[in-house]
C-alpha positions in Angstrom: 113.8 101.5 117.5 111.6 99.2 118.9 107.4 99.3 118.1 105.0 98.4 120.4 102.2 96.2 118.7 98.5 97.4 119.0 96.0 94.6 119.8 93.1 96.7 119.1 94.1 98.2 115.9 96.0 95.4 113.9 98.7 96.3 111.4 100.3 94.9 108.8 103.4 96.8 109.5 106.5 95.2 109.0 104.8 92.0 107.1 103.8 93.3 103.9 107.1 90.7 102.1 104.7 87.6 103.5 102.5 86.1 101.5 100.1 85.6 104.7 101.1 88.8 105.7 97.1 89.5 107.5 97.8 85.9 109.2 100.9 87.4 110.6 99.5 90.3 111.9 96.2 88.5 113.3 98.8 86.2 115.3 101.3 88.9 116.4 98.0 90.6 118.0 96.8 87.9 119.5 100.6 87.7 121.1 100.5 91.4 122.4 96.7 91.1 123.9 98.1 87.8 125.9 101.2 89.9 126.9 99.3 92.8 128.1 96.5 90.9 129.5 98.7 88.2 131.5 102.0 90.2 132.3 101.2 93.9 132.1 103.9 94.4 129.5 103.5 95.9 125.7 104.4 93.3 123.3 107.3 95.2 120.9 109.1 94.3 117.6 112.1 96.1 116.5 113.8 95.4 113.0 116.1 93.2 112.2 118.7 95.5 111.7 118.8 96.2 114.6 118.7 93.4 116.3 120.9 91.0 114.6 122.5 89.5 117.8 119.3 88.2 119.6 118.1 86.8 116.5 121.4 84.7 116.8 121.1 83.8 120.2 117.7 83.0 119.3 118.7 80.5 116.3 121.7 79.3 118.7 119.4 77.8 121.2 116.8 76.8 119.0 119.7 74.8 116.6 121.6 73.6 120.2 118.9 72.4 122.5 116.2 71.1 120.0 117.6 71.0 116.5 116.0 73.0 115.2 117.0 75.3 111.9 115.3 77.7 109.8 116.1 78.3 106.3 113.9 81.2 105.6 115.1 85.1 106.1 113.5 86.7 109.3 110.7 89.6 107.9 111.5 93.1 108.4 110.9 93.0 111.9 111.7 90.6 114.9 109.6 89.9 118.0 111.2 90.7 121.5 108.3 91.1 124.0 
C-alpha cells in the first residue's frame, strides 16, 4: 500500500533504520511540496516489499546507462511519485 507523504507535517515514517533518519524525512518533504506545487500530484512511497520490481528496474537503468551501483539495502520504504 502505497503512502502519500505530508509536506506540512513531516514524518519520520519509514526511516527510523537511518542514522539521518530527520534528514531523510526533511528531503523526502521537500520532494512531495515540489511534486504538489509543480505537477499537482501527491508524492507517495510504498514499501519495499512491495515493490521489489521497480526497485530493479530502477537499479537496471541506473547500473546500464550511467554506472552506477549501490551497495546499501533500500529503507523500509521506496519512493514512486
Amino acid at each position: 500500500m502505497s503512502t502519500i507523504i505530508d509536506f506540512e507535517n513531516v514524518s519520520l515514517a519509514g526511516l527510523e533504520s537511518s542514522p539521518v533518519s530527520k534528514s531523510l524525512a526533511g528531503l523526502r518533504a521537500n520532494e512531495s511540496r515540489y511534486y504538489k506545487n509543480k505537477y499537482n500530484h501527491d508524492f507517495t512511497v510504498s514499501p519495499v516489499t512491495k515493490s521489489k520490481d521497480i526497485l530493479e528496474y530502477v537499479n537496471n537503468i541506473l547500473q546500464i546507462e550511467r554506472d552506477i551501483k549501490f551497495h546499501q539495502s533500500p529503507l523500509k520504504h521506496q519512493i514512486h511519485s
